[in-house]
N, C-alpha and C positions, 0 to 999 in steps of 0.2 A: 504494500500500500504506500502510494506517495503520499509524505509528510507534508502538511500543510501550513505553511507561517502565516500565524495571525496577521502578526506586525513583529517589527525589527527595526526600532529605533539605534542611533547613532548611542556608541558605546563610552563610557566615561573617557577622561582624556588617557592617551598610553602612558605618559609620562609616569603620571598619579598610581597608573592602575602598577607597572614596573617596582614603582618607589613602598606599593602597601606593606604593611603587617599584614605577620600571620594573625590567623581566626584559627582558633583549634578548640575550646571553648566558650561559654556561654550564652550573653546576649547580643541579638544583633541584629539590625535592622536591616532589614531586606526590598531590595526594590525589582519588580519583575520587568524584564529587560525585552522576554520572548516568551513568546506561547504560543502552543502549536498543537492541533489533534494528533494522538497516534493513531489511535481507531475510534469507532463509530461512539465508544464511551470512553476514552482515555485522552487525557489533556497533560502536556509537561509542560513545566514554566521553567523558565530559563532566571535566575535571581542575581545579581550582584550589591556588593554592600553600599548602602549609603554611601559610607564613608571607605574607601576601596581598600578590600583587601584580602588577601590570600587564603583562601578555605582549605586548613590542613583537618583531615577527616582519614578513618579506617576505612576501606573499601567494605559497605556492611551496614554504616552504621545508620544512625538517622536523625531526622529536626523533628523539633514540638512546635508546630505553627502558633500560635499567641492570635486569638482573634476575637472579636463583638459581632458577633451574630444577631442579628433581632436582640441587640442590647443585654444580651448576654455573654460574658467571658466563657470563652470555648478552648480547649486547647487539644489539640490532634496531632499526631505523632506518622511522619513519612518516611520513606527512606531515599535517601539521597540517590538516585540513578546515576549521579556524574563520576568521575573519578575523580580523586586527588592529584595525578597524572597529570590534569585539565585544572590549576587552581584559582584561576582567574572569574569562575561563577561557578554555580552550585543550581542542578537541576532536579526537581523533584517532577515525580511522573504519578498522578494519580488518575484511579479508575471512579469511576461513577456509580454510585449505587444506586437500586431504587429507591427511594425515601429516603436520600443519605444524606443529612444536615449538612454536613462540612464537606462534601466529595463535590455535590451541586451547586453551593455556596459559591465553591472555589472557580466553579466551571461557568458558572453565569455571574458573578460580579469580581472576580478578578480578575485584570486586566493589564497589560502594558503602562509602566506608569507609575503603578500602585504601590504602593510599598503594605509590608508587613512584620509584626515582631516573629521572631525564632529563637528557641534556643535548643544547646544542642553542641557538639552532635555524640548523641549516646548509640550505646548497644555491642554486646559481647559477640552478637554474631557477625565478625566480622576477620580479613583474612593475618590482622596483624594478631588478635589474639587466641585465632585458630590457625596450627601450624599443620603442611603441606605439603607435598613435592609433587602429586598426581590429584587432580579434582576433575568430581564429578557435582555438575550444578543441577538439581532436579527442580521446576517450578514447573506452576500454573498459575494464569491469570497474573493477578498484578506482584503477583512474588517472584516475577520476573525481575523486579526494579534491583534488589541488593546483588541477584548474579550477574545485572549487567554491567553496573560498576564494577565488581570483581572480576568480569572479565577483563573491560576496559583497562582499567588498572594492571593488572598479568599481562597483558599484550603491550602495553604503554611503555611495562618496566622490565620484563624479559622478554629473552628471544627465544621461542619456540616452546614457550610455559604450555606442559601438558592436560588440556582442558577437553574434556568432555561435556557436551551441556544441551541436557534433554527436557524441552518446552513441550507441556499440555496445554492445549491449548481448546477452544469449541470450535472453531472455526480457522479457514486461511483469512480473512477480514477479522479477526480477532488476536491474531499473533502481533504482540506486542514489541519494537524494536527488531522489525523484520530485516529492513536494508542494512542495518547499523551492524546486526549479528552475521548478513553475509558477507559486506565487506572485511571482516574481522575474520571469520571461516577462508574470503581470501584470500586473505596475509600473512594466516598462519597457517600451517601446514598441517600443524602440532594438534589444531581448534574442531575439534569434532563437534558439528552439529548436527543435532537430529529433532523429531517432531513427533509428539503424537497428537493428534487432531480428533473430536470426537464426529466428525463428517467432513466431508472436503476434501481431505487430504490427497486423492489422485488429481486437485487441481497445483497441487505445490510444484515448482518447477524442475525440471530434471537435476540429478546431481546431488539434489540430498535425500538423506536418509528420515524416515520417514515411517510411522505406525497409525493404525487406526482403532477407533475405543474408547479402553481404558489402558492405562499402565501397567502391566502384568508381568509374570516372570518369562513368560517367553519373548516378548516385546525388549526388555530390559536388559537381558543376554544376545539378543542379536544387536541393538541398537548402539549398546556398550559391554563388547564383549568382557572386558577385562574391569569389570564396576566393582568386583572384590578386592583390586589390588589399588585403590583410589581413598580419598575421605572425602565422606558426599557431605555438601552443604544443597538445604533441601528448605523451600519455603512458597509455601500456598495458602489457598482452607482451607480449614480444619478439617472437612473429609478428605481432602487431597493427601493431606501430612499426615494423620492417621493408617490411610490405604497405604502409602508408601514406607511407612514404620512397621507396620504389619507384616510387608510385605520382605525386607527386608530381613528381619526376623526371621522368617520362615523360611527364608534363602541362606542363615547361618551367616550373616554379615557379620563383622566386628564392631558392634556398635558403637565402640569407644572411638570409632573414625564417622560416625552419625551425629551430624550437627542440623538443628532447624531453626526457626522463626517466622513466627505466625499471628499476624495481627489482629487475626478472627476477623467478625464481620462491623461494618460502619453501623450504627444504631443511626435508628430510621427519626425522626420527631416522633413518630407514636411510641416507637420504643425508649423513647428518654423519660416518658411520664411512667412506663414502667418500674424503669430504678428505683424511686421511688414511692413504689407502692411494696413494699416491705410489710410481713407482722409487726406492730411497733410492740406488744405486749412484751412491758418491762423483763430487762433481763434482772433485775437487782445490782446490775453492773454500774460503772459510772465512768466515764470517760473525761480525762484531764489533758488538758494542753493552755500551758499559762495559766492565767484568769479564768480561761473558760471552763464550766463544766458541763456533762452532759448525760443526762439516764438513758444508757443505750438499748435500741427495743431489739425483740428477738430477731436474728436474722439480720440482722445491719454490720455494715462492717465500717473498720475505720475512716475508710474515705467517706460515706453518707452521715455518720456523724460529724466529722470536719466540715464537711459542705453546710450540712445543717446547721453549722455554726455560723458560717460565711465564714471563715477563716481561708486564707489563700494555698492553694494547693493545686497543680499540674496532673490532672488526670487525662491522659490523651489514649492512652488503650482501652481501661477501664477490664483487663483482661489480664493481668500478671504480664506480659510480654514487655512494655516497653521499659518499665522501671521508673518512669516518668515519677510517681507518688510514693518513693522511698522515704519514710520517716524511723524516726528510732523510738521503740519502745522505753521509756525511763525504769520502770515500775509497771507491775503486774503478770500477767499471762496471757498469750495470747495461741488461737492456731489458725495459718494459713494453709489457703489451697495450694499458693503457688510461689517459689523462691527464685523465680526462673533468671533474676536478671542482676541477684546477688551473688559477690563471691562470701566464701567461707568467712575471711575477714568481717567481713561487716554482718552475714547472720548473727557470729558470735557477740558484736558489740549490739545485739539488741535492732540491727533493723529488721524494717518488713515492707512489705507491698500493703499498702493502705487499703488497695482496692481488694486484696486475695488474703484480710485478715478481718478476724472476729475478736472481741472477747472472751477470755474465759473468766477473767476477775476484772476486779477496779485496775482503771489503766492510767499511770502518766504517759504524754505523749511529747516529742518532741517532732516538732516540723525543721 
């Protein structure tokens, strides 16, 4: 599919853009430079800073958009599609849900122009703090974004970086970063690409390799014969990641070379009035942070009590995944669903995922 440029305004002065600091942390103001369809629901923006400067990032990682929605503070969590290789802007590629507050938001009122806050940029699934010598990249849909950076990056900085990298996709008009991935399969020799498509797929063009379906074990050995002797980084939906763990599994993989990340699905506006419709029937529990107190109802977790406070706090998954709402326990007990974005170090000093923690006693809290 050809890419489509919105608009392509003139770019900050070179002088300025040459002379920036690095960005490797925090906050930072973002101004969208380009925006462009990839497919029929996917829009990337193309961002550079205010004030210019060089985006040192893990190939992986990702931004918390900072945004007022219908006069509400919203904060959503993407993964940066660009590489660090490229430091000079920072591209984020998002898909469109149905009913998806921030994916529609961003695709009907953001614009060339506009600027937005970020910060950033987080996440452990990524190829500096996951080590490699052979990768296999397994996505669907928009979990395409963190392996294309990761490719991007491996091509950008080695010569002949041994990459395998198998895209499910619905459709040939649904394959996300098609041109971008063949010229890259061009150039490198090393760049095995392949496809599984759930229809279409004898319309793909000659020369690649190519499955129709689902992802299975015989698809999987033909497509990447040697996927045993690799460390797969693997990121989709939740049924994609799942079927693929499974699957895996059952093929006697060494899991300890099984990395994923998954950002579940965007909440719709109906599904936000959901969140809070919780049991509130008192736990006897009580929850503390500063000054505030709060009797927490059954079924609530850290984060819907903080909010319920208005106290300020960064929820952009709302899923254990992004890590975005890490606070620390001072005092009490707690148990979470999910530690997914903590190392060791910090479980022990008492953090947790706001969103994937309950009380079990009276809790101090520290933001």
């Amino acid at each position: 599919m050809s890419i489509d440029t919105i608009s392509r305004p003139s770019l900050h002065n070179h002088e300025r853009q040459l002379a920036s600091n690095d960005w490797q942390h925090g906050q930072v103001e973002l101004q969208c430079v380009e925006k462009w369809q990839e497919t029929h629901d996917v829009f990337s923006y193309r961002f550079q800073g205010i004030e210019p400067v060089k985006f040192q990032f893990k190939p992986g990682q990702f931004l918390t958009f900072n945004m007022d929605i219908d006069g509400k503070k919203t904060y959503r969590s993407y993964t940066i599609s660009s590489s660090p290789s490229r430091p000079y802007s920072i591209v984020v590629t998002v898909k469109c849900i149905e009913g998806g507050r921030v994916s529609n938001y961003l695709a009907e009122s953001l614009n060339v122009g506009d600027t937005i806050n970020a910060s950033g940029p987080d996440g452990v699934f990524n190829l500096v703090d996951i080590k490699a010598d052979k990768y296999l990249f397994l996505s669907a849909g928009s979990g395409i974004t963190p392996m294309f950076s990761m490719s991007r990056w491996l091509t950008d900085t080695q010569v002949g970086a041994d990459i395998a990298f198998l895209n499910c996709a619905k459709s040939p008009e649904d394959m996300i970063f098609r041109t971008e991935l063949d010229t890259i399969r061009f150039n490198n020799s090393a760049f095995n690409l392949s496809y599984i498509l759930e229809s279409g797929a004898e319309r793909l063009p000659q020369g690649l390799s190519w499955g129709e379906g689902r992802i299975d074990a015989e698809q999987l050995n033909r497509l990447v014969e040697d996927y045993k002797q690799r460390t797969i980084f693997v990121c989709g939906p939740e049924p994609f990641m799942k079927g693929v763990e499974s699957l895996l599994e059952s093929l006697n993989f060494d899991m300890s070379r099984y990395h994923y990340e998954s950002f579940g699905t965007e909440l719709s506006r109906n599904d936000e009035m959901v969140i809070t419709d919780v049991d509130n029937t008192a736990t006897g529990f009580m929850l503390r942070i500063g000054d505030n107190s709060r009797a927490m109802g059954q079924g609530e977790t850290l984060l819907e009590g903080i909010e319920a406070e208005g106290l300020p706090i960064i929820a952009a998954c709302r899923a254990g995944v992004c890590g975005a709402c890490k606070c620390k326990v001072i005092e009490g007990e707690t148990e979470s669903s999910s530690e997914m974005t903590l190392t060791q170090d910090e479980i022990a000093q008492g953090y947790v995922l706001a969103c994937s923690t309950k009380l079990k006693s009276d809790v101090l809290l520290q933001l």
